[in-house]
KOLSE-417431 format. One record per residue (C-alpha): x, y, z. Coordinates in steps of 0.2 Angstrom, whole numbers, plus 5000, padded with zeros to 4 digits. Example, Ala and Ser with C-alpha at 12.3 -4.5 7.8 and 13.67 -1.06 7.14 Angstrom:
<nodes>
506249785039;506849955036;
</nodes>
This chain:
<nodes>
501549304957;502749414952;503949504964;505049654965;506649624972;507049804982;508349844994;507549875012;508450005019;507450125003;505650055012;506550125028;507050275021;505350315015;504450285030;505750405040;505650515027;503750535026;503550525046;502650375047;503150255063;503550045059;502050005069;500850105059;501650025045;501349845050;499449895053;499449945033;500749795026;500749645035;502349575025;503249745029;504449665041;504749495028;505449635016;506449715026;507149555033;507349515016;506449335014;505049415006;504749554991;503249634989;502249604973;502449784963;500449824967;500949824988;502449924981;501450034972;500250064988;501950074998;502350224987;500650314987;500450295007;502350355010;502050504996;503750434989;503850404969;503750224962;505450234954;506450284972;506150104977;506950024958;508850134967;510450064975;510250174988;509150334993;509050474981;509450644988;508050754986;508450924990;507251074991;507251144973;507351354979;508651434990;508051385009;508051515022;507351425035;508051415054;506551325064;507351275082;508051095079;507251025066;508350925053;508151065040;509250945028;507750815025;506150905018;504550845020;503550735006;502150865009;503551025008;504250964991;502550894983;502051084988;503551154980;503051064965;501451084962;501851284964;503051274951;501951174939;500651324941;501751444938;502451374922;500851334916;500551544921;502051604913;501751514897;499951604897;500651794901;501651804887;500551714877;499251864878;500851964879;501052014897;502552134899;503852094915;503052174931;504252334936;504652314955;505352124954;507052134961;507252324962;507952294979;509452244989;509752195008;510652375007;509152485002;508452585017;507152465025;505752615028;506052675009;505652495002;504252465014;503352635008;503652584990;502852404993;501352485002;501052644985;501152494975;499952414983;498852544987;498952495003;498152605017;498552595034;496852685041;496052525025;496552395036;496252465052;494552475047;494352285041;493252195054;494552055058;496151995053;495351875040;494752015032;496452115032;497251955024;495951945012;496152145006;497852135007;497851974997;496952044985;497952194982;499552084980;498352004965;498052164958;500152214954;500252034946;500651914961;499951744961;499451724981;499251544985;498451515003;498351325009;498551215024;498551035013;499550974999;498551034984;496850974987;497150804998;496250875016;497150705022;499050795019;498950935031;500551065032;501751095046;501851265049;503351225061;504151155046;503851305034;502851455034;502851525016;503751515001;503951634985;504351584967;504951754957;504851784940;504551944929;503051914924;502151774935;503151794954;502251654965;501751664985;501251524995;500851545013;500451395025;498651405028;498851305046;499751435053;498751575061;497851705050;498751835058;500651755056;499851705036;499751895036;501451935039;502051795029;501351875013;502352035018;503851955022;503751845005;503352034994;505152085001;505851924995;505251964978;505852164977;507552074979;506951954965;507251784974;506551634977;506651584996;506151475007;505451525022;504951535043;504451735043;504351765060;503951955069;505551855079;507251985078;508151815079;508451775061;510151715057;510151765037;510551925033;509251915017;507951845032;508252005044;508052115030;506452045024;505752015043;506052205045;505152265027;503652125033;503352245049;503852425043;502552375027;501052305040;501452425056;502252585052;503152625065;502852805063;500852765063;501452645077;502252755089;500452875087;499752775091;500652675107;500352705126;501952675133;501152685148;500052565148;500252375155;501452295140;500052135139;498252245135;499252345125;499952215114;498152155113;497552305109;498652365095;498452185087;496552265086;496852425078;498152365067;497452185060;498952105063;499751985075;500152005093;502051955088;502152085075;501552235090;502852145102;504252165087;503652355084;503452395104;505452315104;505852425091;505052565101;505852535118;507252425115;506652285128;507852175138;508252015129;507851905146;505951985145;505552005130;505851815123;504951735138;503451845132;503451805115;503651615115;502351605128;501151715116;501951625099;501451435109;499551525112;499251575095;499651405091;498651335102;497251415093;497551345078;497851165085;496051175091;495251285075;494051165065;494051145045;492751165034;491951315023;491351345006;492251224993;492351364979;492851504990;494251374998;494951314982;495051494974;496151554988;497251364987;497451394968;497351604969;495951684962;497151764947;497851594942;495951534942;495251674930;496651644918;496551454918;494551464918;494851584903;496251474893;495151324892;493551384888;494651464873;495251314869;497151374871;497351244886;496451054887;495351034899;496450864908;497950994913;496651114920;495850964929;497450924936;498151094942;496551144950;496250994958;494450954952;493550804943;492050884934;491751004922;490251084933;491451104947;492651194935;491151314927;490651374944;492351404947;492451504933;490951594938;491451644955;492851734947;492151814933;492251704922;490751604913;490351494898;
</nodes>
């Protein structure tokens, strides 16, 4: 039986790295502590289920010592205390697959010869916040009064989502690694992401987080694109960003969702600061966060009040999704995961015959070519 002779401090590192305790180890690899005793290798089939289970590529393992693997865009995060040095498995793997989309995208635009998109990095962290915001919002044809009248704040997420499709963003929405329902995301590790580019710019959003923070993700990512940047990051309705890019692009997130001019119409300072909060997150189809920034940036509240009350409201938003369950149409899941715009075009590209029909199997995420015709079909786009 052949054996693979592997340092063990590399088993170790994958393990830390992938979150994954020893003991649950030992459950999966009875011979785990033998190799990192060194009296034992494994055979190169345990090592290749080592690597699938720890998310960590075969040829890490074949290394003298752990490969550095940093985050391949600029990282803007600043989430309390975690090590933001050591990325998750599931934050790269995402990183990755998003980047393979959009290559695969941009190769198709200019191929049916799309033209750059106007407003990528037409902005600076100088430009007047409200200007930009107003700018963002008449390109997207983005109505104020529209989302107030959305029945929930899925269905502001979803029309504003849309409208980001329509000026030529690819919007990606998911809570797993690509399409493994096993590999959920930490929002507490990330909460969105953009890719620019002239002519395919890219937007992931966590899809664990709350629909409401997904909501100001999206608009806080749009900012990050006006200043034609790719950025990691943890949008927050939080003032306490550290990164001057960050501030900027927290405060075009709130001026583009909330007004403040339609916000101070429409806020009764008088009433109790909790039912308002509630009730302005109503009218206004966004987070409770997002009313405590703007009612802030009304009032000017002390700093001793006003974080107690939003980190007890952040920890209750959570909660919510901690106890949300899964589930929903498969079609209308995977569209949003994958974008509905990159769906039509590589619906479109195969059936053509410009793109093979393994690459669009693997960017998607499906098996069978009757899951990729309906696809297809509940975007438009039919055999």
């Amino acid at each position: 039986m052949n054996r693979v002779p592997i340092q063990p401090r590399l088993l170790e590192w994958a393990i830390a790295r992938a979150s994954i305790s020893p003991e649950d180890i030992r459950i999966r690899f009875t011979k785990y502590d033998a190799w990192i005793e060194g009296s034992l290798y494994p055979t190169l089939k345990q090592l290749q289920n080592f690597a699938r289970v720890t998310h960590t590529a075969i040829g890490c393992f074949f290394l003298n010592e752990p490969p550095e693997l940093p985050i391949p865009i600029p990282d803007f995060r600043t989430v309390k205390t975690r090590n933001l040095e050591k990325p998750s498995p599931d934050l790269l793997d995402t990183i990755y697959l998003c980047q393979q989309r959009q290559d695969w995208y941009i190769r198709y635009a200019r191929s049916v010869g799309a033209e750059a998109l106007s407003y990528i990095g037409t902005a600076t962290t100088n430009s007047n916040i409200e200007h930009v915001a107003a700018i963002i919002r008449s390109m997207l044809q983005m109505d104020v009064t529209q989302t107030k009248t959305c029945h929930s704040w899925e269905d502001a997420l979803r029309h504003i989502i849309q409208l980001a499709e329509e000026i030529g963003v690819l919007v990606m929405v998911s809570g797993v690694v690509g399409s493994n329902n096993t590999r959920k995301l930490n929002p507490k590790e990330f909460r969105g992401f953009a890719l620019s580019h002239a002519v395919a710019p890219l937007i992931f959003i966590n899809g664990s987080d709350t629909k409401s923070a997904q909501m100001f993700t999206l608009a806080h990512e749009l900012a990050h694109l006006w200043l034609g940047q790719s950025a990691l990051s943890d949008a927050t309705a939080a003032t306490s960003a550290t990164s001057t890019v960050e501030r900027w692009c927290d405060r075009v997130a709130a001026e583009v969702l909330v007004p403040l001019e339609a916000f101070r119409a429409e806020y009764n300072t008088s009433s109790a600061v909790v039912n308002e909060m509630q009730r302005l997150a109503r009218v206004f189809k966004v987070s409770t966060l997002v009313v405590l920034r703007r009612m802030n940036d009304v009032r000017g509240f002390d700093r001793s009040w006003f974080w107690p009350v939003y980190q007890a409201e952040e920890q209750r938003l959570m909660g919510i999704v901690a106890n949300r369950s899964g589930g929903g149409d498969y079609y209308n899941t995977t569209t949003a995961r994958i974008s509905r715009r990159f769906t039509r075009a590589i619906v479109t590209s195969t059936l053509e015959g410009r793109s093979t029909f393994t690459e669009a199997f693997r960017l998607v995420g499906c098996r069978r070519m009757s899951t990729f015709a309906e696809l297809g079909n509940r975007v438009g786009v039919t055999l």
